[in-house]
C-alpha positions in Angstrom: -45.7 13.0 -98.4 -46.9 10.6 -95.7 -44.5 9.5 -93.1 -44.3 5.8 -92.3 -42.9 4.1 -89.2 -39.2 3.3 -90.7 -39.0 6.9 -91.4 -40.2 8.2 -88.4 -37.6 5.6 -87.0 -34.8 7.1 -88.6 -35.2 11.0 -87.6 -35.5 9.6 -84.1 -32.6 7.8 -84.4 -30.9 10.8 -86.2 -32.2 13.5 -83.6 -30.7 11.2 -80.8 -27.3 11.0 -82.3 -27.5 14.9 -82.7 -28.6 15.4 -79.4 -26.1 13.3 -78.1 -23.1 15.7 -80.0 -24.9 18.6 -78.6 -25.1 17.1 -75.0 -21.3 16.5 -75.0 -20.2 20.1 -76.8 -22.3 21.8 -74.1 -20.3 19.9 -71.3 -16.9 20.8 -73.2 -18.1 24.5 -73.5 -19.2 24.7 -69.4 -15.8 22.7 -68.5 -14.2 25.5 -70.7 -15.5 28.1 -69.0 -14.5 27.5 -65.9 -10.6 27.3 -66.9 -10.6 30.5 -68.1 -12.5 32.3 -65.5 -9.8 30.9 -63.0 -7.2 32.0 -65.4 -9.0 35.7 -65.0 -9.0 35.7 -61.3 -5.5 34.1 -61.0 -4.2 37.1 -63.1 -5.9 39.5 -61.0 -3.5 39.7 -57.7 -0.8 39.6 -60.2 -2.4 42.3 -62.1 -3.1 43.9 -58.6 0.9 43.7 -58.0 2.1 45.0 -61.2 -0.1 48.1 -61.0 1.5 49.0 -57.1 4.8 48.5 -58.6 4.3 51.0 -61.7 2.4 53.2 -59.1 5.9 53.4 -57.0 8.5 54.2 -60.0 5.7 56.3 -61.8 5.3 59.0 -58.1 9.5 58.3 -58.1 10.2 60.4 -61.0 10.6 57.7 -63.7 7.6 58.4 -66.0 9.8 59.4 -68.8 10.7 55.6 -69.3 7.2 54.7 -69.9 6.5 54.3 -73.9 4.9 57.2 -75.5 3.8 58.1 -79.0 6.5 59.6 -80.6 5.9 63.1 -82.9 6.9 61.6 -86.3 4.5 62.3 -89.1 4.2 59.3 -90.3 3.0 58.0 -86.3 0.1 60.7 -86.1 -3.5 59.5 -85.7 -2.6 55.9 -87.2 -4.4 53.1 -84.8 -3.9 49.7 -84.7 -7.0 47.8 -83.3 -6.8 43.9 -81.8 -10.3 42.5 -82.0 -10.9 39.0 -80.5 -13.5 36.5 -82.1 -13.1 32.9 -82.8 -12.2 30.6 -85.4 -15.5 28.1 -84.9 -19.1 28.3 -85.2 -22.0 27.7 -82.9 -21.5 30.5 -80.6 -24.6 32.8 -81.2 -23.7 36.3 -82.4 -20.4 36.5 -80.6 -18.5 37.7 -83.7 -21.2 39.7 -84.9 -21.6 41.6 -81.5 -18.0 42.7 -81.1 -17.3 43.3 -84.9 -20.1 45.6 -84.8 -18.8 47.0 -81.4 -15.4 47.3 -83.2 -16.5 48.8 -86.2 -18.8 51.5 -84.5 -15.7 52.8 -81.9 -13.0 53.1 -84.9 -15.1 55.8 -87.1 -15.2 57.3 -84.2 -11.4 57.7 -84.0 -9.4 60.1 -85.7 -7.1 58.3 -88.4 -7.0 55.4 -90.4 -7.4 52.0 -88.1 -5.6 48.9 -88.9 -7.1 45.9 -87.8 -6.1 42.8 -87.2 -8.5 40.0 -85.7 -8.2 36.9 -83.7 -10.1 34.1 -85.2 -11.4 33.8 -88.5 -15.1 34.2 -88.0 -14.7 37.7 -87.0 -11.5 38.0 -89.5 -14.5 37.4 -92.4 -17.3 39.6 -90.5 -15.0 42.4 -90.5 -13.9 42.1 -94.0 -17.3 42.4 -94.5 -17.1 45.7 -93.3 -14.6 47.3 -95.4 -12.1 47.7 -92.7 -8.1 47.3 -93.7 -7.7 43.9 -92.4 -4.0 42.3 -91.2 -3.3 38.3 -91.6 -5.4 37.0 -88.6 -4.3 35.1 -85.5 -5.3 32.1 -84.7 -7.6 31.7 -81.7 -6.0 29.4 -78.5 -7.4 26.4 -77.8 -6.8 26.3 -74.5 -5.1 28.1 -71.7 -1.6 27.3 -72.0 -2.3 28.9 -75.6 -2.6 32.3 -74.5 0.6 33.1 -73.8 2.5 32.6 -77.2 -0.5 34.4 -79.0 0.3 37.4 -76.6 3.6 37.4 -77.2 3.1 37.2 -80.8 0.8 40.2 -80.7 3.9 42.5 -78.2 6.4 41.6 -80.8 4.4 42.6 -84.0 2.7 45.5 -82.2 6.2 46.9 -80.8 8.0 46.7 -84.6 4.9 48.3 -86.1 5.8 51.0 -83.4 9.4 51.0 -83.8 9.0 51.5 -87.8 6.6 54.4 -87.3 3.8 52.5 -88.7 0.9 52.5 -85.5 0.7 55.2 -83.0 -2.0 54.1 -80.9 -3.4 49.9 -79.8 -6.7 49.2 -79.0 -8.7 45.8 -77.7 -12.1 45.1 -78.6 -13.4 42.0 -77.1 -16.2 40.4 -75.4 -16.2 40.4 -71.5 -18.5 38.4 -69.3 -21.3 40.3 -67.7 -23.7 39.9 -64.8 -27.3 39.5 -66.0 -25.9 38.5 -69.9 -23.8 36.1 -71.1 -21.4 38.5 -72.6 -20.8 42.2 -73.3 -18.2 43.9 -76.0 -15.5 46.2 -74.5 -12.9 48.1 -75.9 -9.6 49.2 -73.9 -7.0 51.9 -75.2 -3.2 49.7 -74.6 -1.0 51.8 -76.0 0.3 54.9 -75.7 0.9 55.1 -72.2 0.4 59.1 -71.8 0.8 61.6 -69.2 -3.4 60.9 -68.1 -2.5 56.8 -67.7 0.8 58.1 -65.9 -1.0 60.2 -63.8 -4.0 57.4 -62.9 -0.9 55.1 -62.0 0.8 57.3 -59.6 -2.4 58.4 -58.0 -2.7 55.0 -56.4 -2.9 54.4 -53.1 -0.5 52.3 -51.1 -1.8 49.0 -49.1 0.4 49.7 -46.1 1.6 52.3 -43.6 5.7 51.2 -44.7 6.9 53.1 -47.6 8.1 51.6 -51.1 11.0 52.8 -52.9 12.6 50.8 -56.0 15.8 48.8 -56.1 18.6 49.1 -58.6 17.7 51.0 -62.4 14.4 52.9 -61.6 14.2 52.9 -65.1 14.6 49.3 -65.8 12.2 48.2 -63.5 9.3 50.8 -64.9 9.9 49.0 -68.3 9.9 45.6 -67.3 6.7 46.8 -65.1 5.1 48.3 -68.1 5.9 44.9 -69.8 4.2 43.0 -67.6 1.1 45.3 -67.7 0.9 44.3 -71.5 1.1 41.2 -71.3 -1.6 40.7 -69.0 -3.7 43.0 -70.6 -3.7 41.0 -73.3 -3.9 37.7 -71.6 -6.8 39.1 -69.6 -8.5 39.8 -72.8 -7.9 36.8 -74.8 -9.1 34.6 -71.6 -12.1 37.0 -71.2 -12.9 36.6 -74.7 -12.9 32.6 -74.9 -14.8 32.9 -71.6 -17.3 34.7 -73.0 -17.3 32.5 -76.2 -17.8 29.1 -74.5 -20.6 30.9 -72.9 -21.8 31.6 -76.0 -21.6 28.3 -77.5 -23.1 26.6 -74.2 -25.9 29.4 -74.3 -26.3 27.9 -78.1 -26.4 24.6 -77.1 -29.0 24.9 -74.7 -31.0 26.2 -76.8 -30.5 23.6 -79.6 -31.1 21.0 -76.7 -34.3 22.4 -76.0 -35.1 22.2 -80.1 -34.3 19.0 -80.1 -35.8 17.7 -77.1 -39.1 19.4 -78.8 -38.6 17.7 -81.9 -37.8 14.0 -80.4 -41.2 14.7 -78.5 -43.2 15.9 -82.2 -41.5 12.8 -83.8 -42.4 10.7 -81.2 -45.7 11.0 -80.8 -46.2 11.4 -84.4 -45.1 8.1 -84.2 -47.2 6.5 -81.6 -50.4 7.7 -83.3 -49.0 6.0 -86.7 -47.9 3.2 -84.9 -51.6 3.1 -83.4 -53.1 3.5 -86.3 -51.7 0.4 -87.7 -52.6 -2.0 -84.7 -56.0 -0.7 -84.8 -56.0 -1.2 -88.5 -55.2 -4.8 -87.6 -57.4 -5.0 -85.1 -60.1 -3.9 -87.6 -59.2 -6.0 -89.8 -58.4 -9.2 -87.7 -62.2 -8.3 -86.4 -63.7 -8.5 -90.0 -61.8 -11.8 -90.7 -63.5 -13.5 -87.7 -66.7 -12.0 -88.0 -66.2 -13.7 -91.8 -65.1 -16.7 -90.4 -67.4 -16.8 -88.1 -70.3 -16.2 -91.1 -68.8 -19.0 -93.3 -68.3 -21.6 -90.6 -72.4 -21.3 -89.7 -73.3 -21.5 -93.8 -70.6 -24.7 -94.0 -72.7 -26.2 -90.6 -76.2 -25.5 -92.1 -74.9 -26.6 -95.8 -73.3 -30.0 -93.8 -77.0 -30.5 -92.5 -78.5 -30.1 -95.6 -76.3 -32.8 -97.0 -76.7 -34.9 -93.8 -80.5 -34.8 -94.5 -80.6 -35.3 -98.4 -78.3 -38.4 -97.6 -80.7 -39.8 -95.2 -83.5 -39.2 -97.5 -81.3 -40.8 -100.6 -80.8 -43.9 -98.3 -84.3 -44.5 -97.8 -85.4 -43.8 -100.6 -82.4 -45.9 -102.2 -83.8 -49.3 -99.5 -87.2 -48.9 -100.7 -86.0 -49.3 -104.4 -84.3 -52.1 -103.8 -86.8 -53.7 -101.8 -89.1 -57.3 -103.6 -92.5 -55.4 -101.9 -91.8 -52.2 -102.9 -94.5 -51.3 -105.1 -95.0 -48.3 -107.4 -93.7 -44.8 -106.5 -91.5 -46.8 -103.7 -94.4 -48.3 -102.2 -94.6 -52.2 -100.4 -97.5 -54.5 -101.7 -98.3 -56.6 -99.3 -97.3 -60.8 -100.1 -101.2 -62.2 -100.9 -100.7 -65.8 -98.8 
């Protein structure tokens, strides 16, 4: 089917609106990023804290506060897994990359997993899969978001534990990587058992002055272990939309740069139309003249002809009229 200039016309004007979506998605997805980066690096001194103060109450004795799996039957070898995703599109194989990631590391487990995913896009690719799926949470869509999803996630996770249901929590997410966009990770939460205990206490001390805990030993390693978490989880879920946006932006680049190649294949396709059409009017403009041109020199020489034949008509016309004109138009002379 050949393409004419109003057509051409509209899938430029078409691939300009589109570009102009993608243009503005890829500055939402960079602005994004940056938010939760600095959410990721805020949380790290306060991470950095937390870990010191479970170091302290873990080498004072208190480890038997610290939660542990407990030796019901019904707790044995049952794992709960927390894979982050994301409930929109456009990001590349994000979902694909860590549902795979996830899928791969829990037949390696003993037990039966549970899963339970954050954002429906990896919620369906995991389904996919076969794997006992939970209801899904709903990905934040921002930073202030975070926080009530993690909570959500302590309080479900901690009655599942409380009712002998999980015995084990894992993370599987995407992290953002030097040299990549993004790279899937997995981290083991929960239990907290005597090898975590023992990497906790084995930490060194910033300072020459040493720390001792105030008031309930015990109190303070649960509201410690608390905190760790929670920003476990909050590193995690900020790590993951990190690495998501950078997905999405990585995407839109690219669709930028296939739309930018289009704009240029529809453009010039419709220059050389558009060409084609003044030099087809040229032509024919060209042909007109030259035809012009042609009849205007027959109507002179036809206008000379009739010039001449009138000239002849009028003489011939006087002489016929004349009293000496004799025979065949020709004058007798008067005898006297």
């Amino acid at each position: 089917m050949s393409e004419t200039t109003a057509s051409l016309r509209r899938k430029i004007r078409g691939a300009g609106d589109l570009q102009s979506v993608v243009r503005t998605m890829k500055t939402l997805a960079a602005s994004s990023i940056g938010q939760y980066e600095e959410s990721v690096r805020a949380l790290g001194h306060y991470y950095r804290a937390v870990e010191l103060g479970l170091s302290v109450c873990l080498r004072s004795g208190q480890s038997a506060a610290a939660p542990r799996p407990a030796g019901g039957p019904n707790r044995a070898g049952v794992v709960q897994a927390i894979v982050f995703g994301s409930d929109q599109g456009l990001v590349g194989q994000f979902n694909e990359v860590v549902a795979d990631f996830a899928v791969k590391a829990l037949a390696d487990l003993p037990g039966a997993p549970r899963v339970q995913a954050v954002g429906e896009r990896v919620h369906a690719r995991l389904l996919d899969e076969g794997l006992p799926l939970m209801d899904p949470f709903a990905v934040p869509s921002s930073v202030k978001g975070i926080t009530p999803l993690v909570g959500q996630i302590l309080t479900e996770s901690e009655a599942r534990r409380d009712a002998d249901e999980v015995s084990e929590l894992y993370l599987f997410y995407n992290r953002p990587a030097a040299g990549a966009v993004y790279a899937p990770v997995s981290q083991r939460l929960l239990p907290l058992d005597e090898s975590w205990c023992h990497a906790q206490a084995g930490l060194a001390w910033p300072t020459q002055n040493l720390p001792e805990t105030m008031g309930s030993g015990a109190g303070t390693l649960r509201a410690l272990v608390r905190e760790y978490l929670f920003i476990s989880l909050f590193r995690a879920c900020a790590e993951s939309l990190a690495s998501e946006n950078a997905s999405r932006l990585s995407a839109m680049q690219r669709a930028e740069k296939n739309i930018q190649e289009l704009l240029e294949g529809l453009n010039s396709s419709f220059h050389q139309l558009r060409q084609s059409g003044i030099d087809a009017e040229l032509f024919d403009r060209v042909v007109l003249d030259s035809q012009i041109e042609r009849l205007g020199e027959e109507w002179i020489s036809i206008k000379k002809q009739r010039s001449a034949l009138h000239v002849i008509d009028r003489k011939m016309l006087a002489r016929a009229v004349s009293p000496y004109a004799g025979p065949m138009g020709r004058s007798d002379e008067d005898p006297s």
